[in-house]
MIKELO-837134 format. One record per residue: residue number from 0; residue in one letter; x negated, y, z negated of N, C-alpha, C, O in turn; chain. Coordinates in Angstrom, 2 decimals, decimal comma. Example, Ala and Ser with C-alpha at 12.3 -4.5 7.8 and 13.67 -1.06 7.14 Angstrom:
BEGIN
+-----+---+---------+---------+---------+---------+----------+---------+---------+---------+---------+---------+---------+---------+---+
|   k | r |  n.east | n.north |    n.up | ca.east | ca.north |   ca.up |  c.east | c.north |    c.up |  o.east | o.north |    o.up | c |
+-----+---+---------+---------+---------+---------+----------+---------+---------+---------+---------+---------+---------+---------+---+
|   0 | A |  -13,19 |   -5,69 |   -7,80 |  -12,30 |    -4,50 |   -7,80 |  -13,20 |   -3,30 |   -7,80 |  -14,24 |   -3,32 |   -8,46 | A |
|   1 | S |  -12,85 |   -2,25 |   -7,08 |  -13,67 |    -1,06 |   -7,14 |  -12,90 |    0,03 |   -7,87 |  -13,41 |    1,14 |   -8,04 | A |
+-----+---+---------+---------+---------+---------+----------+---------+---------+---------+---------+---------+---------+---------+---+
//
This chain:
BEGIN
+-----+---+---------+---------+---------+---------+----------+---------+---------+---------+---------+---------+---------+---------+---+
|   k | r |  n.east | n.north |    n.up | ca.east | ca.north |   ca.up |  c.east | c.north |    c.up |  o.east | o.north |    o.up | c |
+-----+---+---------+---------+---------+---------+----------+---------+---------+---------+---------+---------+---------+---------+---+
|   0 | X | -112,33 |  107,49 |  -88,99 | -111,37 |   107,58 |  -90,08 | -111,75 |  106,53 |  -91,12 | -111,84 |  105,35 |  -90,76 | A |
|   1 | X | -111,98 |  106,86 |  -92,35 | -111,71 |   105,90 |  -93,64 | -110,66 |  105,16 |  -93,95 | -109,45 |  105,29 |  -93,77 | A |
|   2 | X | -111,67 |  103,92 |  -94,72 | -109,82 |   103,36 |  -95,28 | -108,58 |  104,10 |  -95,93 | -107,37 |  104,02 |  -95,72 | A |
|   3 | X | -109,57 |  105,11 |  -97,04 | -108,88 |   105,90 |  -97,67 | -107,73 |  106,58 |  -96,77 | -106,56 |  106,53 |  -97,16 | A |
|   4 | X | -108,07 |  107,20 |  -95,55 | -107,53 |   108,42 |  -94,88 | -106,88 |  107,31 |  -93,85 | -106,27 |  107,87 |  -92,94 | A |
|   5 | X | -106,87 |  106,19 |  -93,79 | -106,11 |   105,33 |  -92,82 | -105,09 |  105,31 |  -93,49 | -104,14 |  105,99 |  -93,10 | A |
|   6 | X | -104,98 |  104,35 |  -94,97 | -103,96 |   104,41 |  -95,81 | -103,34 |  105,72 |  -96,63 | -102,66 |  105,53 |  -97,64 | A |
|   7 | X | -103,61 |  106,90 |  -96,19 | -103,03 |   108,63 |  -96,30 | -102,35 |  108,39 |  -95,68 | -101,21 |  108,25 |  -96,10 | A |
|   8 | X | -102,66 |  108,20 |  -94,21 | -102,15 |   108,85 |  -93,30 | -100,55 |  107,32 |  -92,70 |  -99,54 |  107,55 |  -92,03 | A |
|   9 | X | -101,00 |  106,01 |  -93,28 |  -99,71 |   105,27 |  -93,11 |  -98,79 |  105,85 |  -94,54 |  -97,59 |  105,97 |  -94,31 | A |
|  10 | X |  -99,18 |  106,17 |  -95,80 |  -97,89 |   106,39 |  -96,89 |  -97,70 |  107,86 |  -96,51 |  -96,60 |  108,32 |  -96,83 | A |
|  11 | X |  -98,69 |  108,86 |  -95,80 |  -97,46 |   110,26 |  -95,18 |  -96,43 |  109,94 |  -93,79 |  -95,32 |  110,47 |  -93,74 | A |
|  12 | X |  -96,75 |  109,35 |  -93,09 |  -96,08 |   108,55 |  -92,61 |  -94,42 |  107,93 |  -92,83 |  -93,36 |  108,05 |  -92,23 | A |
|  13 | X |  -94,90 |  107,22 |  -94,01 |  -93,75 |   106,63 |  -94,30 |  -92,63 |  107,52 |  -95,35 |  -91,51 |  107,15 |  -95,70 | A |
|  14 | X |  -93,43 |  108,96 |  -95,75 |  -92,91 |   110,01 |  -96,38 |  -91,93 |  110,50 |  -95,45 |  -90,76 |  110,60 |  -95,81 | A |
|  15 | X |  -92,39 |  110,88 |  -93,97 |  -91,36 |   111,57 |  -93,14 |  -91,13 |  111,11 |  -92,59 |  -90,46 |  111,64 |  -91,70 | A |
|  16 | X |  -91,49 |  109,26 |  -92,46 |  -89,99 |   108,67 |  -91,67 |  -88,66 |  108,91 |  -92,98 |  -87,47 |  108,95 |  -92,68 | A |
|  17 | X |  -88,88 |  108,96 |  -93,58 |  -87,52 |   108,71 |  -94,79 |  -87,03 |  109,89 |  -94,86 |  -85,83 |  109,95 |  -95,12 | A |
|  18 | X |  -87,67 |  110,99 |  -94,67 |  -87,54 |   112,15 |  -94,04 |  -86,35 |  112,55 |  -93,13 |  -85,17 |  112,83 |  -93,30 | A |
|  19 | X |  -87,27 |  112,43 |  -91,98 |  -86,56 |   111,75 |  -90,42 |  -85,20 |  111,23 |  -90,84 |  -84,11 |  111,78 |  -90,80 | A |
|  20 | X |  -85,53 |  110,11 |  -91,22 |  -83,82 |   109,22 |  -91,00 |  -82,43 |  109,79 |  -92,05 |  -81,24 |  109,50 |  -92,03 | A |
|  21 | X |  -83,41 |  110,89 |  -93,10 |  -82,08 |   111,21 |  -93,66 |  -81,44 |  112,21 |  -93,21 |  -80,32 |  112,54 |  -93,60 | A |
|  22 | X |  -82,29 |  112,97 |  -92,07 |  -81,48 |   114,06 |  -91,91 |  -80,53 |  113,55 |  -90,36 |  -80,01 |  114,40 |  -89,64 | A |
|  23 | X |  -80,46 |  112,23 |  -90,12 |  -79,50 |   111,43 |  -89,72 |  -78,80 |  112,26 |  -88,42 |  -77,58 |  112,21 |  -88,24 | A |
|  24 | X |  -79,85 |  113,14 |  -87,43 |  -79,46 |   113,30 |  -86,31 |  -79,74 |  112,56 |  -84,61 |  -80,06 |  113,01 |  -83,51 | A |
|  25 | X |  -79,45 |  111,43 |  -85,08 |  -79,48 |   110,90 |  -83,98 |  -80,75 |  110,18 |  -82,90 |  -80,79 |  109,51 |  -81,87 | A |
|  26 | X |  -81,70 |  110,80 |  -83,88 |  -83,21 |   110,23 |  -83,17 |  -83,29 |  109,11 |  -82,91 |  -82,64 |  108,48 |  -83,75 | A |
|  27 | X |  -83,67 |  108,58 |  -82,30 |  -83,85 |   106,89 |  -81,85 |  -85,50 |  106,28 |  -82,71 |  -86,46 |  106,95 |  -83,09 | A |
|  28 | X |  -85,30 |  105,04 |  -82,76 |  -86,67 |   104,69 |  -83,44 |  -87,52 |  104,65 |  -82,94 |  -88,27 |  103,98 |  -83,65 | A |
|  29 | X |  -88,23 |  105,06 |  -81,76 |  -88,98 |   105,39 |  -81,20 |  -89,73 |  106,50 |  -81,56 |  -90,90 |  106,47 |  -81,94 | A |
|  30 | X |  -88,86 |  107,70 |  -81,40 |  -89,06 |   109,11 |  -81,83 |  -89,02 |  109,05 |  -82,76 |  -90,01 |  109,60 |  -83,23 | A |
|  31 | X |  -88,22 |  108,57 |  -83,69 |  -89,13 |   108,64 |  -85,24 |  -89,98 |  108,12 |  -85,97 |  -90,39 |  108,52 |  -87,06 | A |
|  32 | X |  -90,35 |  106,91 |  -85,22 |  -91,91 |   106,64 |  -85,68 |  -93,15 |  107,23 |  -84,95 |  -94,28 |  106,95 |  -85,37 | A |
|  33 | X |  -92,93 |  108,17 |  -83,69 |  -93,75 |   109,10 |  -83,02 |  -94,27 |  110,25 |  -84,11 |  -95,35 |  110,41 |  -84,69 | A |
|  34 | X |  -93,16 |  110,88 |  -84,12 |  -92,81 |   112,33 |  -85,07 |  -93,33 |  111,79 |  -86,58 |  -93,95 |  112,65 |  -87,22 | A |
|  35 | X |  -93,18 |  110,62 |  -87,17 |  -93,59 |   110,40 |  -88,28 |  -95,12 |  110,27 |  -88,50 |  -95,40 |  110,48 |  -89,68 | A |
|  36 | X |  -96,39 |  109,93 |  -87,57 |  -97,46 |   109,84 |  -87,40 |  -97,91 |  111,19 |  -87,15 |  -99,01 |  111,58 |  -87,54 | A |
|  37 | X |  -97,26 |  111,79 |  -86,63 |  -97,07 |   113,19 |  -85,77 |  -97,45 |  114,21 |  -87,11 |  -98,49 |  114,85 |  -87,23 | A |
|  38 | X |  -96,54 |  114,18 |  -87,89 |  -96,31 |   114,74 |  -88,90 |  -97,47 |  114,69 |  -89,99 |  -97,95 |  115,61 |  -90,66 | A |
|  39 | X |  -97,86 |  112,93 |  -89,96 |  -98,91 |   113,03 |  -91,09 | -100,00 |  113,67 |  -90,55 | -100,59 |  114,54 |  -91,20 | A |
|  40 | X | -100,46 |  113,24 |  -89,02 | -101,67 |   113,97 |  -88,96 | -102,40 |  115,23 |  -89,08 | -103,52 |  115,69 |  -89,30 | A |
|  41 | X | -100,56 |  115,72 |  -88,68 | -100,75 |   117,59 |  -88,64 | -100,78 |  117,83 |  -90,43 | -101,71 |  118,56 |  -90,79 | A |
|  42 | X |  -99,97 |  117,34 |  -91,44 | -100,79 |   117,43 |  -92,83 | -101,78 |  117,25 |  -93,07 | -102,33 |  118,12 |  -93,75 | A |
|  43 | X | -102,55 |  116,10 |  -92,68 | -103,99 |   116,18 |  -93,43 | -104,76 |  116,62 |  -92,72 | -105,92 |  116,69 |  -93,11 | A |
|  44 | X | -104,47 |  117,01 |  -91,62 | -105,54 |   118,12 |  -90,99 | -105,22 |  119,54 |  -91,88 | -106,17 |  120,11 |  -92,40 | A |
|  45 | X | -104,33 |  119,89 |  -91,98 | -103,75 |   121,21 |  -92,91 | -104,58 |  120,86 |  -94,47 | -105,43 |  121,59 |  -94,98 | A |
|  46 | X | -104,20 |  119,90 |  -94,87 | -105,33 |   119,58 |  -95,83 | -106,61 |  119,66 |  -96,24 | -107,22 |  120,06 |  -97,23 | A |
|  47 | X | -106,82 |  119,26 |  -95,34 | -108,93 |   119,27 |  -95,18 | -109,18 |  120,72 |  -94,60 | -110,35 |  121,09 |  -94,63 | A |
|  48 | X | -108,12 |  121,72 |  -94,03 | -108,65 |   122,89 |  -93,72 | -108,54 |  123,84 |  -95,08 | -109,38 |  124,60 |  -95,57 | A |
|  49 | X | -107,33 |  123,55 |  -95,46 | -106,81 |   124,33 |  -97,00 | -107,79 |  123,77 |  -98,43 | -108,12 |  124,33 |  -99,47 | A |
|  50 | X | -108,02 |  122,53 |  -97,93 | -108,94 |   122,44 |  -99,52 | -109,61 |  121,35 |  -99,79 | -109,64 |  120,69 | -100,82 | A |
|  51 | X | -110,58 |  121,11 |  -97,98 | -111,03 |   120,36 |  -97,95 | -111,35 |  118,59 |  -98,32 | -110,45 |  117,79 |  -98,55 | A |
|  52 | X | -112,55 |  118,31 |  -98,30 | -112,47 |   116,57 |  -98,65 | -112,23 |  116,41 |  -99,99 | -112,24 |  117,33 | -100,81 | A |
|  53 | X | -111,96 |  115,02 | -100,28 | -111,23 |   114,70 | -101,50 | -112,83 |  114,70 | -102,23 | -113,66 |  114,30 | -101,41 | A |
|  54 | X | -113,46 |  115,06 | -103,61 | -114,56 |   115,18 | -103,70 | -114,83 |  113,78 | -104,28 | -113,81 |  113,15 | -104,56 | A |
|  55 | X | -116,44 |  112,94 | -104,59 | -116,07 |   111,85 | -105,23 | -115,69 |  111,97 | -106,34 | -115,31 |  113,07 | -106,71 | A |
|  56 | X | -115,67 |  110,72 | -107,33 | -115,45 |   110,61 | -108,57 | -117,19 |  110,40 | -109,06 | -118,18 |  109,84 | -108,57 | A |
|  57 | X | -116,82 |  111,37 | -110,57 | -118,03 |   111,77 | -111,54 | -118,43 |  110,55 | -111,87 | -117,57 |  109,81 | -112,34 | A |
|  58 | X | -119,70 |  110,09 | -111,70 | -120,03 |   108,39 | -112,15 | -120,98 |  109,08 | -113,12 | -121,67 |  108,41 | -113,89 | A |
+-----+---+---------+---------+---------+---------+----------+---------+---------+---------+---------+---------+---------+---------+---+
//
């Protein structure tokens, strides 16, 4: 994993913990910082299958 895709994958992360906690059923913090990692990985795998790597920048 890249830095890039390290730091994706902690701010999707922190997208569906805020997620998670608003829909305020009862999960414990455990499970929602599981489900929140959970979540990013299954996006950017959905990502890189739907439209692949980020390409570089034109130098």
């Amino acid at each position: 994993m890249t830095r890039d895709q390290h730091e994706d994958t902690k701010a999707f992360a922190v997208a569906a913990m805020v997620g998670l906690l608003a829909r305020s059923d009862g999960m414990g913090a455990q499970e929602i910082a599981t489900r929140c990692f959970d979540m990013a990985l299954a996006f950017q795998a959905e990502q890189k299958k739907r439209i692949g790597d980020t390409p570089p920048y034109d130098m």
